[in-house]
C-alpha positions as a LaTeX table, in Angstrom:
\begin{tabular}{lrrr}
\hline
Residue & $x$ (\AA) & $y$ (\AA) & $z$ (\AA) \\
\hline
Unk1 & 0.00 & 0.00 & 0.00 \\
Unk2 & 1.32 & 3.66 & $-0.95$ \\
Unk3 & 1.92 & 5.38 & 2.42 \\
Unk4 & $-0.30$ & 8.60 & 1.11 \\
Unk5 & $-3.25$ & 5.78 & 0.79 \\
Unk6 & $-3.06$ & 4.99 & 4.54 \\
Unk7 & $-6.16$ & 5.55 & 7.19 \\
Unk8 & $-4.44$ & 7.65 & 9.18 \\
Unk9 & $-2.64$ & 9.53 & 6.84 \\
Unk10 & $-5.96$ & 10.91 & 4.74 \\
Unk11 & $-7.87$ & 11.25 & 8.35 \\
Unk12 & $-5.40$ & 13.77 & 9.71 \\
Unk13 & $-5.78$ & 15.39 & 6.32 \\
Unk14 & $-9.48$ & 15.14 & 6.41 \\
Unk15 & $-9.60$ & 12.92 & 3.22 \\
Unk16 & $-12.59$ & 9.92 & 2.98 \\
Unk17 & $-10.86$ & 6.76 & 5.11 \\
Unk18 & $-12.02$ & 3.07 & 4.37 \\
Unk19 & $-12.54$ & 3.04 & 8.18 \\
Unk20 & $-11.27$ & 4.82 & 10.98 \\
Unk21 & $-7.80$ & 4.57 & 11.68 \\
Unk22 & $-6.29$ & 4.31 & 15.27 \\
Unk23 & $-3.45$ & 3.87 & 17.07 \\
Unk24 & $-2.42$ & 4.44 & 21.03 \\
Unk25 & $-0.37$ & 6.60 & 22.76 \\
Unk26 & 2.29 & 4.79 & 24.54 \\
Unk27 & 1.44 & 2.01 & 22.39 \\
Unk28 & 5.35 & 1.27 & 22.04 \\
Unk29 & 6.06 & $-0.58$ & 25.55 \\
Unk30 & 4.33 & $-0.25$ & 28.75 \\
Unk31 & 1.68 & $-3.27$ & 29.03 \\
Unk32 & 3.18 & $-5.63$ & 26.13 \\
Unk33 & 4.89 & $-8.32$ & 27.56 \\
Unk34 & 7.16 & $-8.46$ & 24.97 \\
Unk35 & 8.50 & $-4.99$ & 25.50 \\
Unk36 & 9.09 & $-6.23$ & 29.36 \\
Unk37 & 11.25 & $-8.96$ & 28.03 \\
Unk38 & 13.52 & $-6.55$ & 26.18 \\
Unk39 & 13.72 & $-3.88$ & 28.25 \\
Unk40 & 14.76 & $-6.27$ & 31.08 \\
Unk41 & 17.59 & $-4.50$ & 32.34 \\
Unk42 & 18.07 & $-2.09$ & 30.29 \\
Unk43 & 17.34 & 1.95 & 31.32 \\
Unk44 & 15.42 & 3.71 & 29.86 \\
Unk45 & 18.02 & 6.63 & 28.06 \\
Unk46 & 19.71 & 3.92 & 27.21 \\
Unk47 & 16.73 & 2.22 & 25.18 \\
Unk48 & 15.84 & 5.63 & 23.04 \\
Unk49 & 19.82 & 5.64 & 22.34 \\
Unk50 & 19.75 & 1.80 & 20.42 \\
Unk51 & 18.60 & 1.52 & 16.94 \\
Unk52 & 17.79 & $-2.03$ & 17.53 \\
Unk53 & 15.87 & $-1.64$ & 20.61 \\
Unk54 & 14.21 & 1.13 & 19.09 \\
Unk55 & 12.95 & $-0.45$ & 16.15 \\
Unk56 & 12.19 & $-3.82$ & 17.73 \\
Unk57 & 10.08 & $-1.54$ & 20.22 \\
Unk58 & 8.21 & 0.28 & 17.72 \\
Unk59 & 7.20 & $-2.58$ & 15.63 \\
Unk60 & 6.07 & $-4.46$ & 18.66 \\
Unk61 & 2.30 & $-2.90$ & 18.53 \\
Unk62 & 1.87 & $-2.67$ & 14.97 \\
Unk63 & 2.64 & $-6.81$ & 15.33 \\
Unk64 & 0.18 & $-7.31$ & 18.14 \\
Unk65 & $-2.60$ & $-4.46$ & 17.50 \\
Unk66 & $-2.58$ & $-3.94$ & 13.62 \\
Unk67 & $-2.97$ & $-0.28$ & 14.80 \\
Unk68 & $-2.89$ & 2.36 & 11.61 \\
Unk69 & 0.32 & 4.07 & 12.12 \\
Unk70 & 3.47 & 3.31 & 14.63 \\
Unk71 & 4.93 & 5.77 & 16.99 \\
Unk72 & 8.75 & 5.65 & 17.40 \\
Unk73 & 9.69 & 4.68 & 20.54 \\
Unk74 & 11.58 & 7.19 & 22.53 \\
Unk75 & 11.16 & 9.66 & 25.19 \\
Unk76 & 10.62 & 13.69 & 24.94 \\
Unk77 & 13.80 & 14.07 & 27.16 \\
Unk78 & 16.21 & 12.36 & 24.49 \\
Unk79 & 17.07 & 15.58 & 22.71 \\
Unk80 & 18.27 & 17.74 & 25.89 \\
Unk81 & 20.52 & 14.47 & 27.11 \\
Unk82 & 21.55 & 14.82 & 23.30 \\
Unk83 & 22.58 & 18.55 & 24.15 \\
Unk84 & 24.71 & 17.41 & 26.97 \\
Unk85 & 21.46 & 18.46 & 30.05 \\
Unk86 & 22.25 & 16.17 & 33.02 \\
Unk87 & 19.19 & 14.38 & 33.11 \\
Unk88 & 17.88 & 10.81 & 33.79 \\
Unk89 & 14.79 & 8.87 & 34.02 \\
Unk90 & 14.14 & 7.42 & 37.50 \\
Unk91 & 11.68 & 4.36 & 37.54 \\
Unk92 & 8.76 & 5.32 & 39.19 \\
Unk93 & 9.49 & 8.95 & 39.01 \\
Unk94 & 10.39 & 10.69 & 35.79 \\
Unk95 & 12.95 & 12.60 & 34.03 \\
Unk96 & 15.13 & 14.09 & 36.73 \\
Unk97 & 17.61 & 16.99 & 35.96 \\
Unk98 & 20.39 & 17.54 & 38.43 \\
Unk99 & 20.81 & 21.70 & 37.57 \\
Unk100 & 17.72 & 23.04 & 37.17 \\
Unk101 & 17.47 & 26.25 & 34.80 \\
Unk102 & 16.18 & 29.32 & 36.95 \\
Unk103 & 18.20 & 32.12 & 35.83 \\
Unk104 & 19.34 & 33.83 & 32.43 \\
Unk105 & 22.89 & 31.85 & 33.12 \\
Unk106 & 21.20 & 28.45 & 33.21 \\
Unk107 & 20.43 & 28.83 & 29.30 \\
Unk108 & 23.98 & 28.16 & 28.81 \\
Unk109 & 23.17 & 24.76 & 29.30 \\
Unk110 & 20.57 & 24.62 & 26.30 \\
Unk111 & 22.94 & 24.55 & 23.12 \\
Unk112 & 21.27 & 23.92 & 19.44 \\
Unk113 & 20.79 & 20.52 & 18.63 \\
Unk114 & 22.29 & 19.12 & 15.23 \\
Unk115 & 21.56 & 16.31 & 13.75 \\
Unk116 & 24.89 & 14.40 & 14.44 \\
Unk117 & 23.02 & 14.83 & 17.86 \\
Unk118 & 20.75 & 12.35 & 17.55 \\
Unk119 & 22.63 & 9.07 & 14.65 \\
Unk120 & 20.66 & 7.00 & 16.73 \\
Unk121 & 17.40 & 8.86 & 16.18 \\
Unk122 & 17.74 & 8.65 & 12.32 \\
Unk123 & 19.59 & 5.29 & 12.15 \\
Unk124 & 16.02 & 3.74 & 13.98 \\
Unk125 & 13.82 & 5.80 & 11.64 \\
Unk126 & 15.34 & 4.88 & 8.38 \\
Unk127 & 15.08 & 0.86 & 9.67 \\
Unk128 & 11.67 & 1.64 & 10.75 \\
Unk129 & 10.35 & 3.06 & 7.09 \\
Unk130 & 11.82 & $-0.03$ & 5.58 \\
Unk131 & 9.87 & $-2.42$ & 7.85 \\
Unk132 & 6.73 & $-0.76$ & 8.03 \\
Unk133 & 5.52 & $-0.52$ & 4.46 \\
Unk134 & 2.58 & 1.34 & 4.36 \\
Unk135 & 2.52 & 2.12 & 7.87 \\
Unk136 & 3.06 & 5.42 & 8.72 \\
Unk137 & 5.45 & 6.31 & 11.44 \\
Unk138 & 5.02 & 9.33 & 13.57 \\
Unk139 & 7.97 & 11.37 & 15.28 \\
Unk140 & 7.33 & 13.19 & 18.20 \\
Unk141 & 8.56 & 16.08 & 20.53 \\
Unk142 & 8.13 & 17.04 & 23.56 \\
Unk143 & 6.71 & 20.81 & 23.44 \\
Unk144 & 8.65 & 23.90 & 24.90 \\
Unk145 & 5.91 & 24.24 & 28.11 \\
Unk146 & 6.40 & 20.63 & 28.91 \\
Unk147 & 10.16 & 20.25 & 28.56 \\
Unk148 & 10.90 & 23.92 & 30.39 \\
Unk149 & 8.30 & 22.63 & 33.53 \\
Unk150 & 10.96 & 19.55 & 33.41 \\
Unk151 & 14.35 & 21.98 & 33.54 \\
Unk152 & 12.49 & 24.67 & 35.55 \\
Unk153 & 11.33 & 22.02 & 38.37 \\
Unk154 & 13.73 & 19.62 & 38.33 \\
Unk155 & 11.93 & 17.07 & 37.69 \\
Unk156 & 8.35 & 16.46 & 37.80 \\
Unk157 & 5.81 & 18.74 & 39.11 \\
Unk158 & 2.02 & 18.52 & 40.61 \\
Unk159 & 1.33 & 22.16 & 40.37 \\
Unk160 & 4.35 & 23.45 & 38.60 \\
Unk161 & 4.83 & 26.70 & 40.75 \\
Unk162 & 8.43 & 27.68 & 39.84 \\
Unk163 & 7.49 & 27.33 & 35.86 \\
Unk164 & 4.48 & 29.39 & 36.80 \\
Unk165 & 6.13 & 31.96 & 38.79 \\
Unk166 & 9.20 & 32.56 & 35.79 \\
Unk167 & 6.48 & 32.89 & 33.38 \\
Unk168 & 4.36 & 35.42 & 35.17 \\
Unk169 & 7.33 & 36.92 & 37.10 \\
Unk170 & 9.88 & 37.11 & 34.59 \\
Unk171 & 8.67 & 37.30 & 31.36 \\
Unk172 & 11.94 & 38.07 & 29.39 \\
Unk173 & 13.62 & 35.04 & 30.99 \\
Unk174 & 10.47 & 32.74 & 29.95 \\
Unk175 & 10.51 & 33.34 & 26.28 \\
Unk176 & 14.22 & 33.16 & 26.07 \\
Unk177 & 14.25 & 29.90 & 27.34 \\
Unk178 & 10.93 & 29.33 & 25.77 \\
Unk179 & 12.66 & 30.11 & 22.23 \\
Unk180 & 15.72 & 28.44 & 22.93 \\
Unk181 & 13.56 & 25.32 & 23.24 \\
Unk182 & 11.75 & 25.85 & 20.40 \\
Unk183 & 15.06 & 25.57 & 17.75 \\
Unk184 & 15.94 & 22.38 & 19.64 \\
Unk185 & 12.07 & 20.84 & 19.12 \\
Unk186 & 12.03 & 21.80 & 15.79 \\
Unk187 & 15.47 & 20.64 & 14.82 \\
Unk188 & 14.44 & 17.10 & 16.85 \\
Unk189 & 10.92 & 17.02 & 14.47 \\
Unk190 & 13.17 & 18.14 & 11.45 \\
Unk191 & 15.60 & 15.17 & 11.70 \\
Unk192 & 12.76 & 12.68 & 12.35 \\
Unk193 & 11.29 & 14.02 & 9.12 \\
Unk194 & 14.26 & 13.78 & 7.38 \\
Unk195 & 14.65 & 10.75 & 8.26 \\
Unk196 & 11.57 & 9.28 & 7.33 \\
Unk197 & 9.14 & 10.14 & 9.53 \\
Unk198 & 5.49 & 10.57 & 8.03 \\
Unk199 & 3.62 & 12.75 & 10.71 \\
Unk200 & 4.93 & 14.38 & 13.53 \\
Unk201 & 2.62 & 14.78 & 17.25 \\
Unk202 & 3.94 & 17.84 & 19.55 \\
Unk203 & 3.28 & 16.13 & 23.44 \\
Unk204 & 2.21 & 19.22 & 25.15 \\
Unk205 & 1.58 & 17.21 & 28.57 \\
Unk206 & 1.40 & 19.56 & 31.07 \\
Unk207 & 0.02 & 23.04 & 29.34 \\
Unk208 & $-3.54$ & 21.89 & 30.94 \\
Unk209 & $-2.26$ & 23.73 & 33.83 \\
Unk210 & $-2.59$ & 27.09 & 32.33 \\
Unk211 & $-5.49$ & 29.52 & 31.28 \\
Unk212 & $-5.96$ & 30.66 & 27.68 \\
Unk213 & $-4.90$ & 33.74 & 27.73 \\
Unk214 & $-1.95$ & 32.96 & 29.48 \\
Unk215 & $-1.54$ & 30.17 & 26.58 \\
Unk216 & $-1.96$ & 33.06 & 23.98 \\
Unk217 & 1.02 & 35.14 & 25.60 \\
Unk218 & 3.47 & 32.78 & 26.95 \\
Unk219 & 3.29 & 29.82 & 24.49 \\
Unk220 & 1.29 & 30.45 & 21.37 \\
Unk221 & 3.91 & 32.37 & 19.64 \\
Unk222 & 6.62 & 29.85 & 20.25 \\
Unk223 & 4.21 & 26.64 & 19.24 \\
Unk224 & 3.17 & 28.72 & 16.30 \\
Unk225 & 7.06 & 28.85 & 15.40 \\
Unk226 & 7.16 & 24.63 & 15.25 \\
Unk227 & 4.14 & 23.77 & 13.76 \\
Unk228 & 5.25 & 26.44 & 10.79 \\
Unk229 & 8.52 & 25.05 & 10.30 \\
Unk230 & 7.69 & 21.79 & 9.58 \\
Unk231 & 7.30 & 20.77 & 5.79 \\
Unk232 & 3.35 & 21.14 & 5.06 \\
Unk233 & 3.12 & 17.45 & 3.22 \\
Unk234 & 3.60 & 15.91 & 6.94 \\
Unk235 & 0.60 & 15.80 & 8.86 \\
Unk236 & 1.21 & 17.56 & 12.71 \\
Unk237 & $-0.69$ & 16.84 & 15.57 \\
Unk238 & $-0.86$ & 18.84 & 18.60 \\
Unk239 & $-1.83$ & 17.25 & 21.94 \\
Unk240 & $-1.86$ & 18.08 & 26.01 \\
Unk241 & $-3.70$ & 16.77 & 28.86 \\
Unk242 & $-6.35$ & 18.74 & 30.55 \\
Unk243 & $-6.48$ & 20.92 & 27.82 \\
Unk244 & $-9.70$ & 21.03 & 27.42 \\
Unk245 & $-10.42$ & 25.36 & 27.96 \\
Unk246 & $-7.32$ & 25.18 & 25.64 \\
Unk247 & $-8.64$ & 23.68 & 22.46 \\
Unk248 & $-9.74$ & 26.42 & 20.84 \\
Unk249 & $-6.45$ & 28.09 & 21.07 \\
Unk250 & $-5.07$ & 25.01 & 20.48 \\
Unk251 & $-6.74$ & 25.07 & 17.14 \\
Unk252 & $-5.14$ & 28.51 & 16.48 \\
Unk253 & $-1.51$ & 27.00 & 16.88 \\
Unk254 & $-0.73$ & 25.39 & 13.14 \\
Unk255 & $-1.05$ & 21.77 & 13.87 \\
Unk256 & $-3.63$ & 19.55 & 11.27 \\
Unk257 & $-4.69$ & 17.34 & 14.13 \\
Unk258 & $-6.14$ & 18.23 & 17.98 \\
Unk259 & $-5.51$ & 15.82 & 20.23 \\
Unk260 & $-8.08$ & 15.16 & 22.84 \\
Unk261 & $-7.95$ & 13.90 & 26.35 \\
Unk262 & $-11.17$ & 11.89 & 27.47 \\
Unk263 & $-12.73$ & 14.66 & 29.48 \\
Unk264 & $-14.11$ & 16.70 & 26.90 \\
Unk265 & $-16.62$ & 14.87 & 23.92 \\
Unk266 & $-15.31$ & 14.76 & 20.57 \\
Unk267 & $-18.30$ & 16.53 & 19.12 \\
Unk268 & $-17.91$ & 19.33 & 21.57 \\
Unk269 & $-14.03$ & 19.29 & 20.74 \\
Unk270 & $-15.38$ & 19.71 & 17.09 \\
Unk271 & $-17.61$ & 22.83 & 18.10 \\
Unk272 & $-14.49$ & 24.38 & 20.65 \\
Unk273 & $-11.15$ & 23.56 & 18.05 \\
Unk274 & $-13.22$ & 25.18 & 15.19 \\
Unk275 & $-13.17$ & 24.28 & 11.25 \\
Unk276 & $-10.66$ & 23.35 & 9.13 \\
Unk277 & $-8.54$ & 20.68 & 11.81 \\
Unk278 & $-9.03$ & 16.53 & 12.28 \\
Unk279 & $-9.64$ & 14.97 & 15.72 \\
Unk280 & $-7.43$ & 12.15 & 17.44 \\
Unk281 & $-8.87$ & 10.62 & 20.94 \\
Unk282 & $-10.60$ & 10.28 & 23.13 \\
Unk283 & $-11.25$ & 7.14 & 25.43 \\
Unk284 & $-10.33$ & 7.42 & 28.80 \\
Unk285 & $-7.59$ & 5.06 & 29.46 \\
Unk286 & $-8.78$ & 3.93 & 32.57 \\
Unk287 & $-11.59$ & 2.48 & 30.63 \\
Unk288 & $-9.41$ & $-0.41$ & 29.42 \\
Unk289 & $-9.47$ & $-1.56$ & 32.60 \\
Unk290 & $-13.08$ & $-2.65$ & 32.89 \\
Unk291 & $-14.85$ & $-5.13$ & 31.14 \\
Unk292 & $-15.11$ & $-5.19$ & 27.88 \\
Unk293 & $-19.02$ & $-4.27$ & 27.73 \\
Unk294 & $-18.05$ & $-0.90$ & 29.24 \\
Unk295 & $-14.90$ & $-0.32$ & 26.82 \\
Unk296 & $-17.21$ & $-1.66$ & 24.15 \\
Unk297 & $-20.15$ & 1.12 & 24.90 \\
Unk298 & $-17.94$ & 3.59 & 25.43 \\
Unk299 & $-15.64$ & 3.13 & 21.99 \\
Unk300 & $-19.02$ & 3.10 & 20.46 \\
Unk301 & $-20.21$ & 6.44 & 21.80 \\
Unk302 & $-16.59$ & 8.25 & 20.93 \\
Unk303 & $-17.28$ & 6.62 & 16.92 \\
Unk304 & $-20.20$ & 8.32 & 16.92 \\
Unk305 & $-19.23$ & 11.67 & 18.48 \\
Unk306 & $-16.11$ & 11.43 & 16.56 \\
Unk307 & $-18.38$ & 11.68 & 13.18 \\
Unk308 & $-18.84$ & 15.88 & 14.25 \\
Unk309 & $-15.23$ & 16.14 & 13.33 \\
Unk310 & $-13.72$ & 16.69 & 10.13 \\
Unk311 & $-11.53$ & 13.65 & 10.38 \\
Unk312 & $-11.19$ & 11.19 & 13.39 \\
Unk313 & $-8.11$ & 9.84 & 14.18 \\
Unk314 & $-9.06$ & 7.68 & 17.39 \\
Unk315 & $-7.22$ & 7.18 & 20.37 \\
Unk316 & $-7.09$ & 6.91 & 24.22 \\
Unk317 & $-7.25$ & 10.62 & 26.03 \\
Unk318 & $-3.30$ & 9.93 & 26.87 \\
Unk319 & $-0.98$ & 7.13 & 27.10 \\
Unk320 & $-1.91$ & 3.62 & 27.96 \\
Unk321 & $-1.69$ & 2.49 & 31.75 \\
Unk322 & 1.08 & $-0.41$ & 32.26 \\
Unk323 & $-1.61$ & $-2.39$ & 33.86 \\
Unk324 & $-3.74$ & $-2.50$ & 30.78 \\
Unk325 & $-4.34$ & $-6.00$ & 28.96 \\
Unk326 & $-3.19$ & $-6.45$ & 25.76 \\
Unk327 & $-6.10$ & $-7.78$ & 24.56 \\
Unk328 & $-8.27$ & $-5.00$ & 25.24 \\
Unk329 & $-6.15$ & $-3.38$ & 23.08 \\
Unk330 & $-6.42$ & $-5.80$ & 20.36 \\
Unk331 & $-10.26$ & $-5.77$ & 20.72 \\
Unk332 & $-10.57$ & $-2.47$ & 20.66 \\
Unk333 & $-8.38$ & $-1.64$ & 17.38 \\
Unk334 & $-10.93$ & $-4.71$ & 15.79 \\
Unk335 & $-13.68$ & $-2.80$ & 16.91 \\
Unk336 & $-13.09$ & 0.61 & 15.59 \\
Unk337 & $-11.75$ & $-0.55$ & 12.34 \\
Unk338 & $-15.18$ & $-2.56$ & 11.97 \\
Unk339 & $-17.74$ & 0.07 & 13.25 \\
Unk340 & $-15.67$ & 3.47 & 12.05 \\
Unk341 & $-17.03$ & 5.51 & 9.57 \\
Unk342 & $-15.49$ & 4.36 & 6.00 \\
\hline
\end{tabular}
């Protein structure tokens, strides 16, 4: 199958679909048993830095699912480790940094990233294209909100109050480190593309946490910047958690495709995000943890909800949960392919 024939491909460009494609966030890892076996040992840094892991990773789903598109496996921290940022991810925790950036010096630390950064990154890809055939593979970034909570905090944050207080209390200071970002997530996305890459999704996690017009001053511009320097012929998605008195912003940012967590419907999403964009989402992942009956209904529901939107790309509201069964996974991705509009 030509790649520009795929589901997912034509649904994030709001072409006619044989059925609706989907795929899962955090799909590469997490529940599969097989990605246990491999990653046995093995931290996680040092997993996003082997081609072979990587691509054995990535394929994994595709394998057990026969999900629409793959998403390489990797982790939004890579390209700041790739800088020379001493970072790590603790089990259990998160990426930790050991300096965290709170003053105009700290932005020293933040270098540009080139792509002799990252031979890893586009060794993996260019296996990946040759394995997959017609399935697309997306690249992903970690947006510059996300990744500057991670160097502002230290590490993970509930509430993040020091990101908060920089942005409101130091303005200058946030969008220098908020552009510096920026080049390094859009020379990350560039060198996935290059490499192969067919779509890109920006992981905005944490931007749920503030208001839209803070969104409009702080971040906009800079998430405006990405979206426009990626070639136009590669579909872009754009997705956060919580984001849901975001989306219409969100819709203003450049991306193709708004992601959705679960808490807002798709057909509300449709009214909020505005003409002119595709849907991916939006079942709660939590919901995979029920009985099938429930995840059954509910798929059901977000098919037909998902039929508001210009395209539907469908998903879980975020990543799936490492206690999830496999099978529900299967079930579902046999389910939406049989009931989704086509």
């Amino acid at each position: 199958m030509n790649l520009a024939d795929s589901a997912f491909l034509r649904a994030c460009r709001r072409q006619p679909v044989p059925h609706t494609p989907v795929w899962y966030m955090r799909q590469a890892g997490r529940s599969l048993p097989e990605y246990l076996k491999v990653r046995e040992g093995v931290p996680m840094l040092t997993a996003c830095a082997t081609p072979e892991l990587i691509v054995e990773i990535t394929m994994q789903p595709v394998r057990r699912y026969g999900v629409d598109a793959a998403i390489f496996f990797s982790d939004i921290v890579v390209p700041l480790k790739a800088i020379g940022v001493d970072l790590d991810i603790k089990p259990g925790v998160g990426p930790v940094v050991a300096q965290p950036i709170r003053d105009a010096a700290g932005l020293d630390a933040l270098r540009p990233l080139e792509p002799g950064d990252l031979p890893y990154v586009t060794e993996a890809i260019q296996a990946l294209v040759g394995e997959l055939g017609g399935t697309p593979l997306i690249g992903f970034a970690g947006a510059p909100f996300t990744l500057g909570s991670y160097l502002i905090e230290g590490g993970p944050s509930k509430n993040h109050d020091r990101t908060k207080a920089m942005m409101y209390g130091e303005p200058e200071l946030w969008h220098a480190l908020m552009g510096r970002l920026t080049d390094i997530v859009l020379a990350h996305l560039r060198i996935q593309v290059a490499a192969g890459a067919s779509a890109i999704q920006l992981f905005d996690s944490w931007v749920g946490a503030v208001a839209p017009a803070e969104y409009r001053e702080f971040i906009l511009p800079h998430t405006r910047r990405i979206f426009e320097g990626i070639q136009p012929d590669v579909p872009r998605i754009h997705f956060g958690v919580g984001t849901g008195e975001l989306l219409g912003v969100l819709g203003e940012a450049g991306a193709d495709v708004v992601g959705v967590d679960w808490r807002v419907p798709l057909d509300e999403a449709a009214r909020r995000v505005g003409p002119g964009k595709a849907l991916q989402g939006n079942l709660d992942p939590a919901i995979l943890l029920a009985p099938w009956e429930v995840v059954e209904r509910k798929a059901l529901e977000i098919l037909r909800r998902g039929e508001s939107a210009e395209g539907h790309v469908f998903n879980l509201g975020h990543g799936v949960l490492p206690s999830t069964d496999p099978d529900q996974l299967k079930r579902l991705t046999d389910l939406v392919h049989e009931h989704g509009r086509g």
